[in-house]
mmCIF file of the N, C-alpha and C atoms, coordinates in Angstrom:
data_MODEL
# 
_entry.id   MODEL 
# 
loop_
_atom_site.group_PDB 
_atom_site.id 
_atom_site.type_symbol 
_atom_site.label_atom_id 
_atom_site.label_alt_id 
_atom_site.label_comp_id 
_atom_site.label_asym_id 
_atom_site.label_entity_id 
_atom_site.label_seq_id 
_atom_site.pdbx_PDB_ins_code 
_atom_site.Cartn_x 
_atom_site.Cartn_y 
_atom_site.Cartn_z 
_atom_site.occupancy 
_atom_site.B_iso_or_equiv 
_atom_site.pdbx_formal_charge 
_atom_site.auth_seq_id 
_atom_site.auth_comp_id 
_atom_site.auth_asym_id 
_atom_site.auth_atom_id 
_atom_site.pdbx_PDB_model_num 
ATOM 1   N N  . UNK A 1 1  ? 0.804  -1.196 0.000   1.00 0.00 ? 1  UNK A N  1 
ATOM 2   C CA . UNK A 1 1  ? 0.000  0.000  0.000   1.00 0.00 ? 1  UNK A CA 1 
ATOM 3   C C  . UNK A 1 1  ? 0.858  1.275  0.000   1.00 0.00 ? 1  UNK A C  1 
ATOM 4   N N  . UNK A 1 2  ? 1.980  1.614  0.794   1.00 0.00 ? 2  UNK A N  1 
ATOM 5   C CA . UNK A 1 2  ? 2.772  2.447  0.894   1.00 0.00 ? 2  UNK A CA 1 
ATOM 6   C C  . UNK A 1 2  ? 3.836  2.662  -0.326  1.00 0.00 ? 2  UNK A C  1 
ATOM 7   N N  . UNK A 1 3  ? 3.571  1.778  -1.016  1.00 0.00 ? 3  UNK A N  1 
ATOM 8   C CA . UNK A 1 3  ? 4.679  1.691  -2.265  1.00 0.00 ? 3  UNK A CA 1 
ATOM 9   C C  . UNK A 1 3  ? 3.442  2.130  -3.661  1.00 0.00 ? 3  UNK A C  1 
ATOM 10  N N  . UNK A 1 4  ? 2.421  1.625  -3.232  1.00 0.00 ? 4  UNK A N  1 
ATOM 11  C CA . UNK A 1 4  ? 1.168  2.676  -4.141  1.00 0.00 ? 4  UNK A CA 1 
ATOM 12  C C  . UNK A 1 4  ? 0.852  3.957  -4.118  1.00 0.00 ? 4  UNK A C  1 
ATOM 13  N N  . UNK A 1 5  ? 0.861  4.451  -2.507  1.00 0.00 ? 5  UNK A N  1 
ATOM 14  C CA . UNK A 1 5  ? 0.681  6.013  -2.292  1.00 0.00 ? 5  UNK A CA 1 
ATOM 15  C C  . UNK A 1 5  ? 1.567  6.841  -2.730  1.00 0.00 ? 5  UNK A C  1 
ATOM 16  N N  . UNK A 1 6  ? 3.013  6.537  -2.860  1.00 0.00 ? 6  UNK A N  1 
ATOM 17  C CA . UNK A 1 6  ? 4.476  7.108  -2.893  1.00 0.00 ? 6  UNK A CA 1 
ATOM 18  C C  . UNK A 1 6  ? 3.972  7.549  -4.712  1.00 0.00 ? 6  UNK A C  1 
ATOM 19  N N  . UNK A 1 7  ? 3.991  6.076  -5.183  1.00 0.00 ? 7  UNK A N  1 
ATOM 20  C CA . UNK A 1 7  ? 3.892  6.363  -6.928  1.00 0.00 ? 7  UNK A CA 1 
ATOM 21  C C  . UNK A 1 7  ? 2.854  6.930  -7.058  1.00 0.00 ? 7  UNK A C  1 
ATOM 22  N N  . UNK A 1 8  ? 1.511  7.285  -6.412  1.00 0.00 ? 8  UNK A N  1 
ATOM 23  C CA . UNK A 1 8  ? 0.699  8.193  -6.948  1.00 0.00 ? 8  UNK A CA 1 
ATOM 24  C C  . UNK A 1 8  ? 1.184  9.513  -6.543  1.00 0.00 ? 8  UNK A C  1 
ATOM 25  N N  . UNK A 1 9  ? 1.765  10.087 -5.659  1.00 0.00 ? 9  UNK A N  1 
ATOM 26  C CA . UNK A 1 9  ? 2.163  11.082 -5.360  1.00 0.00 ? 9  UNK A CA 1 
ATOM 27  C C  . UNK A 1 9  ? 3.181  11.753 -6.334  1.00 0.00 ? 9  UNK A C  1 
ATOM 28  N N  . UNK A 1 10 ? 4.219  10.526 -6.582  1.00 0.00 ? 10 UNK A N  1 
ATOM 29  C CA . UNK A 1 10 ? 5.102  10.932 -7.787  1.00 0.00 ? 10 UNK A CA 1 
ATOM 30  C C  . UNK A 1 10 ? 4.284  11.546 -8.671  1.00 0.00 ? 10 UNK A C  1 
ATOM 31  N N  . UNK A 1 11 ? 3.438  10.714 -9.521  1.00 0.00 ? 11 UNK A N  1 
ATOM 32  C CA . UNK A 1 11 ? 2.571  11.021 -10.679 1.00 0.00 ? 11 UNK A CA 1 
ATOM 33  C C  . UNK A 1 11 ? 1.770  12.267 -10.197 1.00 0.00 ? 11 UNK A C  1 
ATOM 34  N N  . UNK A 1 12 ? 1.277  12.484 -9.641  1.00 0.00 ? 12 UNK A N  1 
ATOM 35  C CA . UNK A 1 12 ? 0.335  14.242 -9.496  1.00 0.00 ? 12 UNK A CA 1 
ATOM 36  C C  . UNK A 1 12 ? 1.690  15.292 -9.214  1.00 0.00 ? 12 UNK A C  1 
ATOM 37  N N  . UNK A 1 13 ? 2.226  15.036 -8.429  1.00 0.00 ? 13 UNK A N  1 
ATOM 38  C CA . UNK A 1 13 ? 3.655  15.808 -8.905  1.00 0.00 ? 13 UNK A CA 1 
ATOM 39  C C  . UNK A 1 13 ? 4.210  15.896 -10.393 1.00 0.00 ? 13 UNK A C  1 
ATOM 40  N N  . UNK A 1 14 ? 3.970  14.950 -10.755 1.00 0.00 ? 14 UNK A N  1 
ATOM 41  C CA . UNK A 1 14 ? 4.954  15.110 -12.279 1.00 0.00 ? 14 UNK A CA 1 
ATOM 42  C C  . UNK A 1 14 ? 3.580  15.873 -13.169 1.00 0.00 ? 14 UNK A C  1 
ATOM 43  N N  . UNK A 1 15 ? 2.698  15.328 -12.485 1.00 0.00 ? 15 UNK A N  1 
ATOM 44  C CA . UNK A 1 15 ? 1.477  16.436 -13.321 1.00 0.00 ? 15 UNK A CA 1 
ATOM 45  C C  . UNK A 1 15 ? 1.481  17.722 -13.232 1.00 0.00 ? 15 UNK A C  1 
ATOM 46  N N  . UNK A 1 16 ? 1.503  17.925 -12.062 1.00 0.00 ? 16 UNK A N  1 
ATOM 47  C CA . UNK A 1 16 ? 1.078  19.276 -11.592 1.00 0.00 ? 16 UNK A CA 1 
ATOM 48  C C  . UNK A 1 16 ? 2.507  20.192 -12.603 1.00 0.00 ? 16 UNK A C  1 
ATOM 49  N N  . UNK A 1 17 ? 3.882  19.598 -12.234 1.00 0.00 ? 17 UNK A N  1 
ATOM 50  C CA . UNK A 1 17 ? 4.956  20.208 -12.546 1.00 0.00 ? 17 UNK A CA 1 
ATOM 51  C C  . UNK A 1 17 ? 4.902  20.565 -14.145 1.00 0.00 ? 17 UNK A C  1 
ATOM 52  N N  . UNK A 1 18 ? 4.010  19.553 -15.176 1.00 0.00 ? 18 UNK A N  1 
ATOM 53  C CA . UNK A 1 18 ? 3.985  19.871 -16.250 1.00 0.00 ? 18 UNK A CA 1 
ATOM 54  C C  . UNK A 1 18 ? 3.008  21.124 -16.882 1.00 0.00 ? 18 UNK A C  1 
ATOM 55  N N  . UNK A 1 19 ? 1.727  21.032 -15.892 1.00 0.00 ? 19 UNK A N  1 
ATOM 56  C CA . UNK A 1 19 ? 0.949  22.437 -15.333 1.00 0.00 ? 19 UNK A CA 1 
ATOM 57  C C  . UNK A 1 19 ? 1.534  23.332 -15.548 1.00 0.00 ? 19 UNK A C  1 
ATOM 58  N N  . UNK A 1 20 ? 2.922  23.556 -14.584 1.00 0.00 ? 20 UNK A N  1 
ATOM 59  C CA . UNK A 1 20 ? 2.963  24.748 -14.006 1.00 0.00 ? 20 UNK A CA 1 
ATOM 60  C C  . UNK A 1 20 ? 4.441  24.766 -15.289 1.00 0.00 ? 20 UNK A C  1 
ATOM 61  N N  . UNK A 1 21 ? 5.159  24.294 -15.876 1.00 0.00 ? 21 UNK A N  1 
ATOM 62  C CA . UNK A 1 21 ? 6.117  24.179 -16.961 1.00 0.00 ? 21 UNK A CA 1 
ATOM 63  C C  . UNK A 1 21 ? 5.262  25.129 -17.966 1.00 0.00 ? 21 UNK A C  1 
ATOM 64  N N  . UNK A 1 22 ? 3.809  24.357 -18.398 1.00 0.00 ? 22 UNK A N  1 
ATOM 65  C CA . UNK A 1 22 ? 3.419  24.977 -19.170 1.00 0.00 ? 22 UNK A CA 1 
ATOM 66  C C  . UNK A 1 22 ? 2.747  26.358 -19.577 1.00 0.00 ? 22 UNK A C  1 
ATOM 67  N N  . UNK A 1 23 ? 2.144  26.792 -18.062 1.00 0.00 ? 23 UNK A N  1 
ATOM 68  C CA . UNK A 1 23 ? 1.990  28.042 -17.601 1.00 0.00 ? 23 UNK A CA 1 
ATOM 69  C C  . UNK A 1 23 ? 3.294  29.024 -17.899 1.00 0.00 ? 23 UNK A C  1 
ATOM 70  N N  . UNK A 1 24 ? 4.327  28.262 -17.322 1.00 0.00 ? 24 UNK A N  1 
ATOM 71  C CA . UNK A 1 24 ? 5.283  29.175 -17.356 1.00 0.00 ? 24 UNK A CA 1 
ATOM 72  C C  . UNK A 1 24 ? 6.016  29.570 -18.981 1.00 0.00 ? 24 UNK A C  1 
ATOM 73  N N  . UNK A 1 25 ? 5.965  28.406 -19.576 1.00 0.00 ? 25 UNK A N  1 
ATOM 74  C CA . UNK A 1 25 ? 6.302  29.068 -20.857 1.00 0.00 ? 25 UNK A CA 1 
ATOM 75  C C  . UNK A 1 25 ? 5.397  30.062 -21.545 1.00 0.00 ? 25 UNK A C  1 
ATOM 76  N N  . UNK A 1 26 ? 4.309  29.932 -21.268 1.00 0.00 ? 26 UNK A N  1 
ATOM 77  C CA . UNK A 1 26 ? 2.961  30.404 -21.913 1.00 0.00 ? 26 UNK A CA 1 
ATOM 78  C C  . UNK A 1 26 ? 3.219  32.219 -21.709 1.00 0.00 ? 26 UNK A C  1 
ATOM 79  N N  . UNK A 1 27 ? 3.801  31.981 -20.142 1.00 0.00 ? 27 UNK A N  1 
ATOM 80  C CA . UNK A 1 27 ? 3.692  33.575 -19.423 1.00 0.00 ? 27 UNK A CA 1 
ATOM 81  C C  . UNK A 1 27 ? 5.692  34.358 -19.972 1.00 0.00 ? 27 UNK A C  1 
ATOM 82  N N  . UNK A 1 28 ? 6.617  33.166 -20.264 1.00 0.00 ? 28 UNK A N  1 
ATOM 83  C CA . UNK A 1 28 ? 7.507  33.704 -21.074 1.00 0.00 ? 28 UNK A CA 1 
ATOM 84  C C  . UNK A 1 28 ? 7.176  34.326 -22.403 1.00 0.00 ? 28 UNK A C  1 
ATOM 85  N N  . UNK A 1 29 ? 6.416  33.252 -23.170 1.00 0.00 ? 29 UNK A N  1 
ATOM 86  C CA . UNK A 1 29 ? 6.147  34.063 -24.191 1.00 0.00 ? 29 UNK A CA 1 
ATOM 87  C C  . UNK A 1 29 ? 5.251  34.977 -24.316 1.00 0.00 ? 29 UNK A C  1 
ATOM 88  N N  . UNK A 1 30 ? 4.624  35.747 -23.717 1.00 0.00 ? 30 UNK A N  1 
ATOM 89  C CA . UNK A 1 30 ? 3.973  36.727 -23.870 1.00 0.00 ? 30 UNK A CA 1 
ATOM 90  C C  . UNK A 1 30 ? 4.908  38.068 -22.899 1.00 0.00 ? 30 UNK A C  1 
ATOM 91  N N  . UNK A 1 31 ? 5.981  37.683 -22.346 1.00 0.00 ? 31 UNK A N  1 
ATOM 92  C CA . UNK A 1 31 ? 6.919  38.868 -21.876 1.00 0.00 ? 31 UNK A CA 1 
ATOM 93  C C  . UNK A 1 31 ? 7.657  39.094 -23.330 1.00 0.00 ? 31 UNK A C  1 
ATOM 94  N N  . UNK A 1 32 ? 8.135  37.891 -24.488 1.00 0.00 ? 32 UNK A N  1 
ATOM 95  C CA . UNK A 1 32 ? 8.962  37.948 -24.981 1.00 0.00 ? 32 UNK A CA 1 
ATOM 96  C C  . UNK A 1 32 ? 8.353  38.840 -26.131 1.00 0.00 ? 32 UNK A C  1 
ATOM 97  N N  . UNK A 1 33 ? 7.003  39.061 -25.967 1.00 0.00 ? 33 UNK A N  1 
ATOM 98  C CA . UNK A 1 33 ? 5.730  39.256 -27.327 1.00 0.00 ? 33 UNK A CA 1 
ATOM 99  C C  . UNK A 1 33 ? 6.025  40.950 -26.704 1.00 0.00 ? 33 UNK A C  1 
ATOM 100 N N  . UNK A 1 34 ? 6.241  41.318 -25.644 1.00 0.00 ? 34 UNK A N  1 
ATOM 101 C CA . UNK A 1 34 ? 6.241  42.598 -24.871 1.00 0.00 ? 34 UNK A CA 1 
ATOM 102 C C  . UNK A 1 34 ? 7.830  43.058 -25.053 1.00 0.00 ? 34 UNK A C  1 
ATOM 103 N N  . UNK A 1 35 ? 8.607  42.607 -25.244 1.00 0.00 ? 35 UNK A N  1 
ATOM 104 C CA . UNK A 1 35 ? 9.917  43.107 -25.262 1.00 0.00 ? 35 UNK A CA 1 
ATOM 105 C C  . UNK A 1 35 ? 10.150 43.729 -26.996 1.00 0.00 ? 35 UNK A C  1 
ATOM 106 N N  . UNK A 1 36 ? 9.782  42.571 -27.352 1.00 0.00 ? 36 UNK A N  1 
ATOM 107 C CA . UNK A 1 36 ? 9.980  42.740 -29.263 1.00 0.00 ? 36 UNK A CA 1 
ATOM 108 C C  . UNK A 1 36 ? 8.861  44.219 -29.533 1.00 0.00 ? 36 UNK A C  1 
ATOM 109 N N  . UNK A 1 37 ? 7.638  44.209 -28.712 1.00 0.00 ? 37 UNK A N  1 
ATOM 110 C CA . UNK A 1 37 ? 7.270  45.565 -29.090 1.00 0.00 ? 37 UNK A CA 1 
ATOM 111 C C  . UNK A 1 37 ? 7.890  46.724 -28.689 1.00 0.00 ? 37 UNK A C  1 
ATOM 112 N N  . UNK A 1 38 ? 8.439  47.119 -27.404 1.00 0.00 ? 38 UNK A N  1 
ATOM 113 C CA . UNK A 1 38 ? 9.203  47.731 -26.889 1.00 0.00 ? 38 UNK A CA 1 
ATOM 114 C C  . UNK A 1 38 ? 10.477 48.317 -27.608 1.00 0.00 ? 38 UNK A C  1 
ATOM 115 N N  . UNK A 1 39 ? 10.959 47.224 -27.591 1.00 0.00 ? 39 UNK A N  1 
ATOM 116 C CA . UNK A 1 39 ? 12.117 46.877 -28.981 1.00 0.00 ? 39 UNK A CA 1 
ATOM 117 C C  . UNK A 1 39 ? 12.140 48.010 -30.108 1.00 0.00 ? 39 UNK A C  1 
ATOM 118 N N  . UNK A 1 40 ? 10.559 47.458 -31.036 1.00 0.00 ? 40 UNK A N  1 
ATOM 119 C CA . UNK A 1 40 ? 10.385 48.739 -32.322 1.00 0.00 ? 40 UNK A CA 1 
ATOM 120 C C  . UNK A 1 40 ? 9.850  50.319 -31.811 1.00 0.00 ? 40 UNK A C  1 
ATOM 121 N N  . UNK A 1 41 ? 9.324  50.311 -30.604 1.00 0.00 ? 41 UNK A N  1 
ATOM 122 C CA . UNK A 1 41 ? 9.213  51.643 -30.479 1.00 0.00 ? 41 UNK A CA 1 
ATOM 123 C C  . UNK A 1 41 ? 10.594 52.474 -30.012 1.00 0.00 ? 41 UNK A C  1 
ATOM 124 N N  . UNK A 1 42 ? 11.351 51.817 -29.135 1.00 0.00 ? 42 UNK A N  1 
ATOM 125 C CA . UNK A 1 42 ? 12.790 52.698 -29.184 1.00 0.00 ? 42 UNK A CA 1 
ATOM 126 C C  . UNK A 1 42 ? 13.221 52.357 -30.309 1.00 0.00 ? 42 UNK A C  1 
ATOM 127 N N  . UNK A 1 43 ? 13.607 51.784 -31.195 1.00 0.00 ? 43 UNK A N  1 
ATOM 128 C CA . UNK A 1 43 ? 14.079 52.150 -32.447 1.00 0.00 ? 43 UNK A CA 1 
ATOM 129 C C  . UNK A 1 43 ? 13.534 52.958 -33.447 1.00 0.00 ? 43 UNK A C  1 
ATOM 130 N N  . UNK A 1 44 ? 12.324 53.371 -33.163 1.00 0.00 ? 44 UNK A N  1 
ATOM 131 C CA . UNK A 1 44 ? 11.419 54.070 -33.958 1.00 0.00 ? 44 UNK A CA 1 
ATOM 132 C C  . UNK A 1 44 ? 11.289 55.585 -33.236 1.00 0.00 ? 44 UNK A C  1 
ATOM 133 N N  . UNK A 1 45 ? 11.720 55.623 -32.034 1.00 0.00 ? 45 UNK A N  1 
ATOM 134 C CA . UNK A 1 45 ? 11.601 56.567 -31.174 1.00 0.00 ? 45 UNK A CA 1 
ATOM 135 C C  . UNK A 1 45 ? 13.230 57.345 -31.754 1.00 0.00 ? 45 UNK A C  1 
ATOM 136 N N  . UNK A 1 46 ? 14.117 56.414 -31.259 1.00 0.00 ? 46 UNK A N  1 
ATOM 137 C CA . UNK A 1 46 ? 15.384 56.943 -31.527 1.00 0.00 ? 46 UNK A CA 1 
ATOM 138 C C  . UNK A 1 46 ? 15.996 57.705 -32.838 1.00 0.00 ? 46 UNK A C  1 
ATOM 139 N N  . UNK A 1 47 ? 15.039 56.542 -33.880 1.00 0.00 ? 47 UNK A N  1 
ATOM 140 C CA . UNK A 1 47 ? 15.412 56.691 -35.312 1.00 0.00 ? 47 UNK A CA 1 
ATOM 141 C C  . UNK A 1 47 ? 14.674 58.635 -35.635 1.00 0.00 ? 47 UNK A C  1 
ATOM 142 N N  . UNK A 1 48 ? 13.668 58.910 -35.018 1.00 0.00 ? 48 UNK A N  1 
ATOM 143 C CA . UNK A 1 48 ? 12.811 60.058 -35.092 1.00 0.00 ? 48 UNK A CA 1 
ATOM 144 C C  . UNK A 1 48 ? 13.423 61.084 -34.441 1.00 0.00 ? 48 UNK A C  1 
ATOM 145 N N  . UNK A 1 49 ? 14.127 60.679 -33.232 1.00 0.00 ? 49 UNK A N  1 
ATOM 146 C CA . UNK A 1 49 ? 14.657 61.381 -32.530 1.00 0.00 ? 49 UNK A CA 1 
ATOM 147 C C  . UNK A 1 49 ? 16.335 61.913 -33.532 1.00 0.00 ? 49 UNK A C  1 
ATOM 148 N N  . UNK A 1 50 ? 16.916 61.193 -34.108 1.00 0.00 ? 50 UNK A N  1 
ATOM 149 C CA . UNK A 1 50 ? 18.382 61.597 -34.858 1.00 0.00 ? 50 UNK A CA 1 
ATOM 150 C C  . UNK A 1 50 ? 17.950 62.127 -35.954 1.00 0.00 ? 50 UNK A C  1 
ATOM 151 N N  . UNK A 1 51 ? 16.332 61.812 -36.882 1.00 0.00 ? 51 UNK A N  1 
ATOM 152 C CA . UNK A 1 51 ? 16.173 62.747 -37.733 1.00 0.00 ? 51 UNK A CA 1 
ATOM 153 C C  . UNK A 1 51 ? 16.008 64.384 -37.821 1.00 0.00 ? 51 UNK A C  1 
ATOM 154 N N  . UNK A 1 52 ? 15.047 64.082 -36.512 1.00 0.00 ? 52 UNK A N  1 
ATOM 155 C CA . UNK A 1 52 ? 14.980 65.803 -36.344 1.00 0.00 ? 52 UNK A CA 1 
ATOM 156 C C  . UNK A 1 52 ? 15.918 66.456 -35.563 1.00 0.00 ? 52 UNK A C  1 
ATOM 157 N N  . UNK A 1 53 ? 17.169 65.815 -35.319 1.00 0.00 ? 53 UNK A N  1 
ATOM 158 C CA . UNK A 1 53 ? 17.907 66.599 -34.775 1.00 0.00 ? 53 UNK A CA 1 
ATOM 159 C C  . UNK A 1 53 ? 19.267 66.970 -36.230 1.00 0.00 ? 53 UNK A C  1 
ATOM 160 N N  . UNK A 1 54 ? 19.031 66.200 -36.882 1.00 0.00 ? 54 UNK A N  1 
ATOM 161 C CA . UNK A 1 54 ? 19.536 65.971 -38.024 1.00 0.00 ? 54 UNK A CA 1 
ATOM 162 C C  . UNK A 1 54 ? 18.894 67.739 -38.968 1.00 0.00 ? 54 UNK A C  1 
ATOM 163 N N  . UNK A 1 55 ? 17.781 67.156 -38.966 1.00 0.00 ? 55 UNK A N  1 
ATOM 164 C CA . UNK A 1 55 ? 16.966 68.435 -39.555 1.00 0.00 ? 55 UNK A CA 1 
ATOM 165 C C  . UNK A 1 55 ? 17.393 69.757 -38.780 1.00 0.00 ? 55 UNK A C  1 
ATOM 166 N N  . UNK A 1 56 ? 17.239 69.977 -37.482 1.00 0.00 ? 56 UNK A N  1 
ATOM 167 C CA . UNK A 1 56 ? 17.733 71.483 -36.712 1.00 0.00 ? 56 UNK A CA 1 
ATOM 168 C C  . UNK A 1 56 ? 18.993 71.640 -36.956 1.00 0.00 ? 56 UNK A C  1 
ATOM 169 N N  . UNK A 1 57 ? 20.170 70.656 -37.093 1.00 0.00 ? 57 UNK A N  1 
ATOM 170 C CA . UNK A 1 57 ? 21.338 70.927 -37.422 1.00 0.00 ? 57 UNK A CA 1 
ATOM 171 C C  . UNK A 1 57 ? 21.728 71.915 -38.966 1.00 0.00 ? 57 UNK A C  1 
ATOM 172 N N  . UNK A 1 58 ? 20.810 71.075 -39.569 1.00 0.00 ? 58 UNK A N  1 
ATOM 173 C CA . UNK A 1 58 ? 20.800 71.253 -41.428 1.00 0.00 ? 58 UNK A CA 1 
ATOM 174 C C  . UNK A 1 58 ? 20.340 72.800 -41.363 1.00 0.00 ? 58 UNK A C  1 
ATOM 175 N N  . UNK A 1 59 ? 19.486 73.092 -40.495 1.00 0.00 ? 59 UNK A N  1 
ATOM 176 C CA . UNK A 1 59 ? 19.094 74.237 -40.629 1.00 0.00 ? 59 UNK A CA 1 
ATOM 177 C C  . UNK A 1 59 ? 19.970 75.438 -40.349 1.00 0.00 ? 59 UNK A C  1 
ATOM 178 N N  . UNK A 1 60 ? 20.380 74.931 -38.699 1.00 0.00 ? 60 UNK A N  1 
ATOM 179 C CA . UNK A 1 60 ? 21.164 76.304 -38.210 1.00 0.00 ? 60 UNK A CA 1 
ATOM 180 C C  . UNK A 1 60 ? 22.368 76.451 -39.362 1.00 0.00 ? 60 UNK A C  1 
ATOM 181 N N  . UNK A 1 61 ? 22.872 75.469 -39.523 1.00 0.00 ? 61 UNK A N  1 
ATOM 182 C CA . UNK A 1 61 ? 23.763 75.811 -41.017 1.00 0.00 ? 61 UNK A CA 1 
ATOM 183 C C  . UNK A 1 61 ? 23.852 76.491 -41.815 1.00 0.00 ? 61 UNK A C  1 
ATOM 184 N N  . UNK A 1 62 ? 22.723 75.957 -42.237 1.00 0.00 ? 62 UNK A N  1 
ATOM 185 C CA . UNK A 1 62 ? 21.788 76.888 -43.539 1.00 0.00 ? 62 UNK A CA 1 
ATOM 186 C C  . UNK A 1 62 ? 22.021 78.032 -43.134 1.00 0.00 ? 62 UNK A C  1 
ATOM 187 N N  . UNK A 1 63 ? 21.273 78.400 -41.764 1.00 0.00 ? 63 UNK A N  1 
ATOM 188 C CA . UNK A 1 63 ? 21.296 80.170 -41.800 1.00 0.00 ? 63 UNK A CA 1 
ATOM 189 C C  . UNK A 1 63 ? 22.744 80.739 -41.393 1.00 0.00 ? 63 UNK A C  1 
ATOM 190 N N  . UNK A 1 64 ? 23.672 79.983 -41.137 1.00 0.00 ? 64 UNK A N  1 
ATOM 191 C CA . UNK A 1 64 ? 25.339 80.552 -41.132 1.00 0.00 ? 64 UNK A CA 1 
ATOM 192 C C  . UNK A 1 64 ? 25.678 80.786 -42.045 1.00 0.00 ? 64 UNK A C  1 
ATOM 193 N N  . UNK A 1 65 ? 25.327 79.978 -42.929 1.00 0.00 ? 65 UNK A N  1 
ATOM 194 C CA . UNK A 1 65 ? 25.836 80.308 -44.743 1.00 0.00 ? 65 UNK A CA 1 
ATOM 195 C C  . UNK A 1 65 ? 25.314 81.581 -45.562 1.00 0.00 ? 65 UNK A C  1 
# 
């Protein structure tokens, strides 16, 4: 009997652990779905940000010349 309770215990453990494995990848990939957006807005932020500083440069120039 004690050698039955042990192996069912194993088994809902190995269940539960595949549960919570799968939760957890589930909740990685949706951080990883949050980073990659993050991702294109500073590059899109930055990229906007060196144009128009690009542009005020071009300008004050302009009016030195």
């Amino acid at each position: 009997m004690p050698k039955q309770n042990a192996l069912q215990r194993i088994d809902s453990h190995e269940k539960l652990c595949r549960i919570m494995q799968r939760e957890t990848h589930k909740k990685i990939q949706k951080i990883e779905e949050r980073i990659k957006r993050l991702e294109k807005i500073v590059l899109i932020s930055a990229g906007a940000l060196i144009t128009s500083m690009a542009f005020v440069i071009y300008t004050l120039l302009e009016k030195l010349i």
